[in-house]
N, C-alpha and C positions, 0 to 999 in steps of 0.2 A: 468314839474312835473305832471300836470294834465295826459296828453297824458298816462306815463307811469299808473299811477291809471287806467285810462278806460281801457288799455289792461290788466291789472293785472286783473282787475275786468271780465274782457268779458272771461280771459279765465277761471275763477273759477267756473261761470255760466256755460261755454260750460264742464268741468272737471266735473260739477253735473250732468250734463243731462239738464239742466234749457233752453239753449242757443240753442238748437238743432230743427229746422225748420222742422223737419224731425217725425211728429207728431205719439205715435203708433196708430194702428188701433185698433175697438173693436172690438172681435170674433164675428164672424158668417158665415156663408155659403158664399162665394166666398172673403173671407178675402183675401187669399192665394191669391188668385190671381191678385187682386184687389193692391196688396203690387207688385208684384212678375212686373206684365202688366205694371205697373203707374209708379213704382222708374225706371223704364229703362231710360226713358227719363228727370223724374223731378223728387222735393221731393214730400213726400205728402202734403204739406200745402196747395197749390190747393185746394186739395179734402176732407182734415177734417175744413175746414174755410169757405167751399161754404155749402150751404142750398138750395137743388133745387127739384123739382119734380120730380117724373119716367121718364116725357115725353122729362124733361131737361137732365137730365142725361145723358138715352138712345141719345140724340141728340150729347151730348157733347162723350161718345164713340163712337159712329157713326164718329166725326170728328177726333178724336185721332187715329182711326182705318185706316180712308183715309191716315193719315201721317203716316202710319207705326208702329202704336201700334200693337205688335200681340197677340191678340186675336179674340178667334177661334167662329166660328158662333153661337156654339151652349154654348157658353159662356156667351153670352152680357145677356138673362135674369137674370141670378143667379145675376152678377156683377150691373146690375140696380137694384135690388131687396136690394141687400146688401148695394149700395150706397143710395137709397131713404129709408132702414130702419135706416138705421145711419147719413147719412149727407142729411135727408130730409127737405122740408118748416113745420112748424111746424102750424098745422092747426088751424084756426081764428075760435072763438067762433061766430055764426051767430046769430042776436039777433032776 
């Protein structure tokens, strides 16, 4: 009885949009791509759940890019600009 509950239940969440891993993105400049690059291989949860630097990011497409992410040279600033304004470290008050 239960069993059937939790699937009834999972699929009304995924039927809302509630259940979907697959997070949207917020506008800005290399959004598009950023969507377009990233879902080829994964969803976006990765990328809207991490909090990283420029220097992280940039790192982390630099490795995406060796396994075959395509995107193009003169891509990756837009795309770290867009990722550290939206899923950046959010800066510590210094006292």
């Amino acid at each position: 009885m239960i069993p059937r509950l939790l699937i009834a239940l999972n699929l009304c969440l995924v039927a809302a949009g509630i259940g979907h891993a697959q997070d949207a993105l917020p506008d800005g400049e290399g959004r598009d791509t950023v969507e377009y690059v990233c879902s080829q291989c994964h969803d976006l949860l990765p990328i809207t759940s991490a909090r990283k630097t420029p220097d992280q990011w940039r790192y982390v497409i630099t490795t995406m890019i060796n396994q075959g992410a395509p995107l193009e040279e003169y891509e990756i600033d837009t795309v770290v600009r867009y990722l550290a304004e939206h899923f950046g470290q959010e800066e510590t008050a210094t006292p």
